[in-house]
C-alpha positions as CSV (number, residue, x, y, z in Angstrom):
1,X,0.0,0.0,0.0
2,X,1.6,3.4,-0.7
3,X,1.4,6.6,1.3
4,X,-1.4,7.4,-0.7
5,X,-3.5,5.0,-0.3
6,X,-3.2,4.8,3.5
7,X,-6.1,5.7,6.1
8,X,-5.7,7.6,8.9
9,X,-8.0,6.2,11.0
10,X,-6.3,2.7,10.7
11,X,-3.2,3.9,10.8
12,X,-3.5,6.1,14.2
13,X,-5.6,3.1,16.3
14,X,-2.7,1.1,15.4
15,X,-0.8,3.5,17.1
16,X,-2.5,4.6,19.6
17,X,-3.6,7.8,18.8
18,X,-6.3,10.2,17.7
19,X,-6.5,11.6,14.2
20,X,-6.8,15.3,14.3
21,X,-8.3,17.7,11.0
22,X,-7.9,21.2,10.7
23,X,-10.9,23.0,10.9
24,X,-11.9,25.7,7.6
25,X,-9.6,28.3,8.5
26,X,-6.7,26.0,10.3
27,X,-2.9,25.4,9.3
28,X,-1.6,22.0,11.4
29,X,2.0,22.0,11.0
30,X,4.8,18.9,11.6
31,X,8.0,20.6,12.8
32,X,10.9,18.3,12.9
33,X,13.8,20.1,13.9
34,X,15.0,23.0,15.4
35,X,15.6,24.6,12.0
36,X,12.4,23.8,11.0
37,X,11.2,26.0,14.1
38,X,13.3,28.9,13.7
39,X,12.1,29.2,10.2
40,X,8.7,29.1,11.3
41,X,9.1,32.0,13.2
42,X,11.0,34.0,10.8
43,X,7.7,33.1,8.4
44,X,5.2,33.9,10.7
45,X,7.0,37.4,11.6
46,X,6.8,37.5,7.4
47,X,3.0,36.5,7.0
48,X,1.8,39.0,10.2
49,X,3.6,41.7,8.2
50,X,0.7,41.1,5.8
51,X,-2.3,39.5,7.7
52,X,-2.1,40.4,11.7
53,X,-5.1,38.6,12.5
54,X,-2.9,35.1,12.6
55,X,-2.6,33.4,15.3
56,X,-0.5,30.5,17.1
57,X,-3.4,28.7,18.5
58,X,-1.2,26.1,20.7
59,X,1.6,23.7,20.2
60,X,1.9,19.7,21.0
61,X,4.4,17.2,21.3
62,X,4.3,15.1,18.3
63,X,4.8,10.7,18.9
64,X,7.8,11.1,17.4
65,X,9.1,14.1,20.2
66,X,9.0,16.8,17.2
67,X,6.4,20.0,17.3
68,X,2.7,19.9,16.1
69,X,1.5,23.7,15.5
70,X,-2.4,24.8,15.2
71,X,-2.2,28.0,13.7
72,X,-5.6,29.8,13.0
73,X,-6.3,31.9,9.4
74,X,-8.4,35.0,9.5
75,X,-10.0,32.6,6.2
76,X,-11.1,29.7,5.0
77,X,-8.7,27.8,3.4
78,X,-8.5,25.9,-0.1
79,X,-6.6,22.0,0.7
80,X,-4.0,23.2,-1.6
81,X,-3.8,26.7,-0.1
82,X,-3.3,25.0,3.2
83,X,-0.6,22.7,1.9
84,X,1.0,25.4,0.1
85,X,1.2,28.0,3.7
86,X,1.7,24.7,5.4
87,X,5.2,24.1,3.4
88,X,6.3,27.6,3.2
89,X,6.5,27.7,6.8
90,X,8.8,25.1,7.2
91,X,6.4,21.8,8.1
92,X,7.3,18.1,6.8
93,X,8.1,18.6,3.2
94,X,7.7,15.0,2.8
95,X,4.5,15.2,4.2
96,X,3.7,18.5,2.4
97,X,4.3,17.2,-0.8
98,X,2.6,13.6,-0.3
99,X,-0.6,16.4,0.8
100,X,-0.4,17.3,-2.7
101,X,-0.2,13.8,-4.2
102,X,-3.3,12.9,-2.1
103,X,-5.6,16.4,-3.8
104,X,-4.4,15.1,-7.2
105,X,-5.2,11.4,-6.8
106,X,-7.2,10.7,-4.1
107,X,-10.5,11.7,-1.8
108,X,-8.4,11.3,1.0
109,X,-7.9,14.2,3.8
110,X,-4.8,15.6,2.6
111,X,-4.2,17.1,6.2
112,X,-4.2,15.1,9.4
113,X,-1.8,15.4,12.2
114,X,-1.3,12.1,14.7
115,X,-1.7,13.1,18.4
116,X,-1.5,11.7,21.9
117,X,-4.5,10.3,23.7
118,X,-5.5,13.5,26.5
């Protein structure tokens, strides 16, 4: 089975965790390093230049020990436009770009994060 074809549901009782969609107006980041992170916030000082109605709505530890980040739009979002913010603020490319893969190709939510159990 590829990446593509893969359910989220499945895949997260597997592991133990909950799947998580972003709302209409949501961006739900992967940040995997610490480069990752300070490029984030160089991006969001960028975007705020321009929209000052974002927001950080909060931050989680990912399975893996990396950062999760729910940031709220001022909008409602396209998939692709949320892919497309999503990468240019430093998330997963890999998972970024499979996002894309999975609008062209599939009916499959193209944006899920993977969290811990409350």
């Amino acid at each position: 089975m590829s990446a593509l074809d893969q359910v989220p549901e499945v895949d997260a009782q597997a592991l133990g965790l909950n799947v998580v969609y972003p709302a209409d107006d949501e961006l739900l980041l992967d940040i995997d390093s610490n480069a990752d992170a300070e490029w984030l916030v160089q991006m969001l000082d960028v975007l705020r230049e321009n929209d000052e109605s974002v927001e950080v709505e909060k931050t989680t530890t990912s399975k893996s020990g990396n950062l999760h980040v729910y940031i709220k739009m001022d909008r409602k979002l396209s998939s692709i436009e949320r892919v497309a913010l999503q990468a240019c603020l430093g998330s997963d490319r890999k998972r970024e770009l499979l996002s894309v893969l999975r609008i062209w190709y599939t009916d499959r939510a193209p944006t899920v994060l993977f969290e811990k159990p409350s």
